[in-house]
C-alpha positions in Angstrom: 2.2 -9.2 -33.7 -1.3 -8.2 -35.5 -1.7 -4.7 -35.8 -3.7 -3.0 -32.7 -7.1 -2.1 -34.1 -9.1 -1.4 -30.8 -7.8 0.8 -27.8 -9.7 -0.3 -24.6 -10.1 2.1 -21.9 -10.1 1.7 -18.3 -12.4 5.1 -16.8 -12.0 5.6 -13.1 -8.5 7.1 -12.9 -7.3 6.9 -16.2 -10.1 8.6 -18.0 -11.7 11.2 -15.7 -10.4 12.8 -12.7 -12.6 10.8 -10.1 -10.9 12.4 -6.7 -12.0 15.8 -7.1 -14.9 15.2 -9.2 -16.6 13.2 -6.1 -15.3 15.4 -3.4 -16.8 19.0 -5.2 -20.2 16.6 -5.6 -20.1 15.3 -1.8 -19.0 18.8 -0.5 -22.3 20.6 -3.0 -24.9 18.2 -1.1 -23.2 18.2 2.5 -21.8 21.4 3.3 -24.7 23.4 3.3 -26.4 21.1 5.7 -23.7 21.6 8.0 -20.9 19.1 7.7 -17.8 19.5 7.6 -15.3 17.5 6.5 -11.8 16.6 4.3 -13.7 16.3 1.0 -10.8 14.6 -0.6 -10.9 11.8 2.3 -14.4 11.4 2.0 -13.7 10.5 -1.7 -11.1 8.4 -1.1 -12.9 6.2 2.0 -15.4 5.5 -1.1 -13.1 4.6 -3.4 -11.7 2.2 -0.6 -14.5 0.7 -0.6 -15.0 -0.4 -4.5 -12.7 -3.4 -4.7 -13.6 -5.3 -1.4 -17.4 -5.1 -2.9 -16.7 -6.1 -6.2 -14.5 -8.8 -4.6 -17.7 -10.5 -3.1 -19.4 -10.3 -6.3 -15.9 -12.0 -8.3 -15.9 -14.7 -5.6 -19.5 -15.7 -5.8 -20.7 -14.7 -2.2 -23.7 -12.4 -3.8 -25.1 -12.2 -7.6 -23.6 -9.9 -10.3 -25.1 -6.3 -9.2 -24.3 -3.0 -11.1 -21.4 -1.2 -10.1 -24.1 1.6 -8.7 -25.7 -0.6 -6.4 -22.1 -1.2 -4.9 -21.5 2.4 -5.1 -24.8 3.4 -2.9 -24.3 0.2 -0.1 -21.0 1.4 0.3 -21.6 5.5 0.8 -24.7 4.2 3.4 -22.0 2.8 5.1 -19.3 5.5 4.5 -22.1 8.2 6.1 -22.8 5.9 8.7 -18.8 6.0 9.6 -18.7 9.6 9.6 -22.3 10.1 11.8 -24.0 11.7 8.7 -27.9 11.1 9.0 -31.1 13.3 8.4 -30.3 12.5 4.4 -33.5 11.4 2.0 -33.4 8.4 -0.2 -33.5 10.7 -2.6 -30.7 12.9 -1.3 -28.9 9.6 -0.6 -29.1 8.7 -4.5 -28.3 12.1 -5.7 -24.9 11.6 -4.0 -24.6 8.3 -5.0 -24.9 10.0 -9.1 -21.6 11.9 -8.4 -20.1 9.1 -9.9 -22.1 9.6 -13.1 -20.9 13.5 -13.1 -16.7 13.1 -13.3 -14.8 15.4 -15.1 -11.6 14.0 -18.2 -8.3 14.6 -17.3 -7.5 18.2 -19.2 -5.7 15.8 -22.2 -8.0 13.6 -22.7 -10.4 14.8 -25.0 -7.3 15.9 -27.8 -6.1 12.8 -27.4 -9.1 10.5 -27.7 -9.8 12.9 -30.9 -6.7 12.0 -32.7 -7.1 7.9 -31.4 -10.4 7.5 -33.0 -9.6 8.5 -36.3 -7.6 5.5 -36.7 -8.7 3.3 -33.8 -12.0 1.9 -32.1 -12.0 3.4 -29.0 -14.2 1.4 -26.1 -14.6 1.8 -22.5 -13.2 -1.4 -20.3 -14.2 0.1 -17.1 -16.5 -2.1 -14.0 -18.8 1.0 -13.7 -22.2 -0.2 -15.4 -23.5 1.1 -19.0 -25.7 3.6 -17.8 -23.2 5.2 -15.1 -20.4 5.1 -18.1 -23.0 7.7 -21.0 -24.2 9.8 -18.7 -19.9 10.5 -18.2 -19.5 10.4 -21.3 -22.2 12.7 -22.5 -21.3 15.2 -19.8 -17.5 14.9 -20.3 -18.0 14.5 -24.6 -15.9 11.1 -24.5 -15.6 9.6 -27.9 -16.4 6.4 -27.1 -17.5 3.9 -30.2 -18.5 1.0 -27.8 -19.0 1.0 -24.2 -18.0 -2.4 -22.8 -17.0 -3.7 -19.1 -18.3 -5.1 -16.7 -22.2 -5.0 -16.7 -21.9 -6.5 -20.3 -19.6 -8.9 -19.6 -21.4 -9.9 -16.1 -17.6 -9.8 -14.3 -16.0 -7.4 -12.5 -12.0 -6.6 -13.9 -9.5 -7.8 -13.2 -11.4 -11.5 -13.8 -10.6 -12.9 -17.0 -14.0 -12.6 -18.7 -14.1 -9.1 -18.1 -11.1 -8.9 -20.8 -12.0 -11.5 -23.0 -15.6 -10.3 -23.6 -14.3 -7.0 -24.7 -12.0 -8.9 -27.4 -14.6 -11.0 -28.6 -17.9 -8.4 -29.0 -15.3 -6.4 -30.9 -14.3 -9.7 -33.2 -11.0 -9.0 -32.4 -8.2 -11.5 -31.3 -7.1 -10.2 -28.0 -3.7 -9.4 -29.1 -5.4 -6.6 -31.7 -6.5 -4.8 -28.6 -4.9 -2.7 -26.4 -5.8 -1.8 -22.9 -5.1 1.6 -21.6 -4.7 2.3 -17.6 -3.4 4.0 -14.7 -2.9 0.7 -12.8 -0.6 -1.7 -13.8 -2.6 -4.0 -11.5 -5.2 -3.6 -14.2 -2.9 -3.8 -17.1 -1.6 -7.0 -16.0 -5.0 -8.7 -16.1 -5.4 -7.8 -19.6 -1.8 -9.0 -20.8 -2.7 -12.8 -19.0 -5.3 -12.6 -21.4 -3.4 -11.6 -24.4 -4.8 -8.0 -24.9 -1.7 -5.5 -25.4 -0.8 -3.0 -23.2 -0.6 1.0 -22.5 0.4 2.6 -19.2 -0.7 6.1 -19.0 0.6 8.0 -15.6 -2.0 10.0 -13.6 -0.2 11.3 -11.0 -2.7 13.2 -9.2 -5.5 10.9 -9.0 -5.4 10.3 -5.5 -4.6 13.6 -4.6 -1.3 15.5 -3.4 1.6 14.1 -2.3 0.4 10.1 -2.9 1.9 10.3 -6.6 1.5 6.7 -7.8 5.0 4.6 -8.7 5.6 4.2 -12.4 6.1 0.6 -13.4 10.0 0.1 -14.7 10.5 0.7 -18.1 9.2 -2.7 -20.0 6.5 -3.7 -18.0 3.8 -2.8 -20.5 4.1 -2.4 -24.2 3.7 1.6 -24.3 3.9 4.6 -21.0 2.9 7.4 -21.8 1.9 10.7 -19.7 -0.9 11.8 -21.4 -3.6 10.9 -24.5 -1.8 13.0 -26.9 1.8 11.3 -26.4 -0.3 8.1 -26.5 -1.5 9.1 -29.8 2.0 9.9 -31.1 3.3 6.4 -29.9 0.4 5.0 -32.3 1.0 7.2 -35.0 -2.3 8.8 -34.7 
C-alpha cells in the first residue's frame, strides 16, 4: 500500500463533543425564557433530524443546500414539536449557530498537534465551510484544508463526497485516511478506496448509550483517542 499522506477527519462526533456542546447552547437561549426541558434530548431530537434531511438532498428531491439551512428547518420544526414559540428570527438563528460553537473532545487538540507534523490534516465532515472555521477558530483545530460536503456539493456517505477530498488533495484515495466515530461512515470511504481509522467516542450520545466498537479488523486502525492514533502512525 502507498504510504498515508493525508488524514481526513469526520467533525460531528469524532472531532468535537457535539451533545453537550448543543444542549449548554439550547439551555443558554431557552431557559431564561422559561422552558424547561432535558437539554441532552433536545440535542439529540436535532441530531435525529440531520440524516433524513440530508437524505432528501443525496436523493435528489430538493437542490444541494448548506448543512445550516438543514440545521435551522429542522430546529423550526424541533421547537414546533416541543410548543416553543415567542422566539425572533434572530433568536431562532442564534440557536441555530450552536452548531458553529462545539467544543474538541479533551485529546484532540495533543493529538491533532503531533498528526500534522507529519500529515495533512483536513476536515471530511457534511457541515458547510463557514460552520466548520468558526469551530475550528473557536476550538484551535489544526486543520490545513477544510473539505466535505459544501465543496464537494454531496452529502457523506455518497461517493463524491470521498472522492473529491482525494482528488483536491492530489492524492490517490488509498494515501488518505479517513478518521471517525462511525463505522457507517468509515465504510463509505473504504468503497472508495480511502484507508481507514476508527476512533471510539463513547460518550457522544450521552450516558449509558455507549456506542458498539466494530470487531477487531473492520477498519485498518481503532484507536481511543488522537494521541494513541498518533502513536499507531508514528507521529
Amino acid at each position: 500500500m502507498p504510504e498515508i499522506q493525508a488524514l481526513a477527519f469526520d467533525v460531528f462526533g469524532t472531532v468535537v463533543d457535539w451533545r453537550r456542546s448543543v444542549a449548554r447552547e439550547a439551555e443558554a437561549l431557552l431557559a431564561p425564557k422559561g422552558v424547561a426541558l432535558d437539554w441532552g434530548a433536545f440535542a439529540d431530537g436535532w441530531r435525529a433530524k440531520y440524516v433524513p434531511a440530508m437524505a432528501r438532498v443525496s436523493s435528489g428531491a430538493r437542490p444541494f443546500v448548506a448543512l445550516d439551512v438543514l440545521h435551522r428547518e429542522n430546529l423550526v420544526d424541533l421547537l414546533a414539536e416541543h410548543r416553543i414559540g415567542g422566539l425572533t428570527e434572530a433568536e431562532i438563528d442564534a440557536l441555530n449557530l450552536a452548531w458553529h460553537r462545539l467544543d474538541p473532545w479533551p485529546d484532540v487538540l495533543a493529538g491533532m498537534a503531533r498528526l500534522k507534523r507529519r500529515f495533512i490534516l483536513a476536515s471530511l465532515s457534511n457541515g458547510n465551510v463557514r460552520l466548520m472555521v468558526d469551530v475550528a477558530r473557536r476550538a484551535g483545530l489544526l486543520w490545513d484544508a477544510i473539505l466535505g460536503a459544501e465543496v464537494a456539493r454531496a452529502y457523506k456517505p455518497t461517493p463524491e463526497a470521498y472522492d473529491a477530498a482525494a482528488r483536491l488533495l492530489m492524492l490517490d484515495p488509498s494515501e488518505c485516511l479517513m478518521v471517525a466515530a462511525h463505522p457507517s461512515d468509515l465504510a463509505a470511504a473504504a468503497a472508495r478506496g480511502l484507508r481507514t481509522a476508527y476512533v471510539h467516542r463513547p460518550l457522544e450520545r450521552g450516558p449509558h448509550r455507549e456506542a458498539t466498537r466494530p470487531a477487531p479488523g473492520t477498519f485498518d486502525y481503532a484507536v481511543d483517542s488522537f494521541p494513541e492514533l498518533a502513536d499507531a502512525l508514528g507521529a
